[in-house]
C-alpha positions, 0 to 999 in steps of 0.5 A: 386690408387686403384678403388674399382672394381675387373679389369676384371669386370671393363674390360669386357663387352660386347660380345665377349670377352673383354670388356670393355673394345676398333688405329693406330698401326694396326697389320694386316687390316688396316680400313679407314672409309667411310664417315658418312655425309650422313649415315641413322642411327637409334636410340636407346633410353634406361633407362641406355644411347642412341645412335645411329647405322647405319640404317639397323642394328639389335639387336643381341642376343645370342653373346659369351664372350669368355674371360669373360668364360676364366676369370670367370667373368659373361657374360655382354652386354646390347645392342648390334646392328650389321650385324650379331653375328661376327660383332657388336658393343655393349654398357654396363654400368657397375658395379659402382666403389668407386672412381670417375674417372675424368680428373684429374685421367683417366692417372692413370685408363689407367695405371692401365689398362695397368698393367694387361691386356696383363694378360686379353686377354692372358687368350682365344685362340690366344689373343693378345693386338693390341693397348695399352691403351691409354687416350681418352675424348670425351665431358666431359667425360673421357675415354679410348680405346684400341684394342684387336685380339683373336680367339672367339667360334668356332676357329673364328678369331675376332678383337675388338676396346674397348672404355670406358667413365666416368660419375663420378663412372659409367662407360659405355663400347663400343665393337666393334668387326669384324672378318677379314674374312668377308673382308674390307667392313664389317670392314670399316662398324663396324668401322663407326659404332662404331664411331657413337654410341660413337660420339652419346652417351648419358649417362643415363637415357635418357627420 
């Protein structure tokens, strides 16, 4: 199945690196999230999608893509919230491809990422495919998630959770990353987050 779109712009998004592009498995720091009953969150209400982010988080600005630079590709990220530049979650919608992806065809769009993004991420410093891609749905939309490990600007070791979801031929891209180094606190808080803004997603435009 052919999708109308170069992969690596399908793929990348984000900050970071990698994209667009995403769990258990984990090689290395294994994050159990706190609790979110109780969480105070905020919002964020655009013209391409909302959702929502732990409360006390800041929009980020000026985060590196290193794979996008490794690859050629444009540096995309829409929105990005988090605790600092090496902790974040952002959220992109990216270019529209030829074909609708559904559930009647999300099976074949993983594979078709699984053929070549061990290629992606082997493109920066130290990348490495934690988690293949695999199927992820979330209401009625179609996705996918994956996770990735590689060393951002700087030598800084940086681990990413890449969630994508379908609305027809848009696809929107979540990139959650944080760097090890921080410790098991600042993981477990990007992981709560990230699962917040994609529990909470809204696709656009949002009124």
């Amino acid at each position: 199945m052919v999708f109308g779109v170069d992969p690596l712009r399908v793929v990348l998004i984000g900050a970071g690196s990698l994209l667009l592009l995403v769990v258990g498995g984990f090689v290395g720091l294994v994050v159990a999230e706190p609790d979110r009953s109780e969480q105070a969150v905020s919002s964020f209400e655009g013209e391409k999608y909302g959702f929502s982010y732990p409360e006390g988080w800041k929009r980020i600005t000026g985060v590196d893509f290193p794979l996008a630079e490794a690859t050629g590709q444009d540096q995309v990220g829409d929105t990005v919230f988090g605790i600092d530049r090496e902790n974040w979650v952002s959220v992109h919608r990216a270019p529209p491809l030829d074909e609708a992806v559904l559930e009647a065809n999300i099976d074949q769009f993983v594979d078709y990422l699984d053929g070549f993004w061990p290629k992606f991420v082997g493109a920066v410093e130290g990348g490495q495919l934690v988690v293949d891609p695999r199927r992820l749905s979330r209401a009625e939309l179609p996705g996918y998630e994956l996770r990735v490990r590689f060393e951002s600007v700087g030598g800084i070791l940086v681990e990413q959770r890449i969630v994508g979801f379908f609305e027809g031929e848009t696809q929107y891209i979540f990139n959650c990353q944080h760097r090890p180094a921080a410790g098991p606190q600042v993981a477990r808080e990007v992981a709560s987050g990230c699962s917040l803004a994609v529990e909470s997603f809204r696709p656009g435009p949002v009124s």
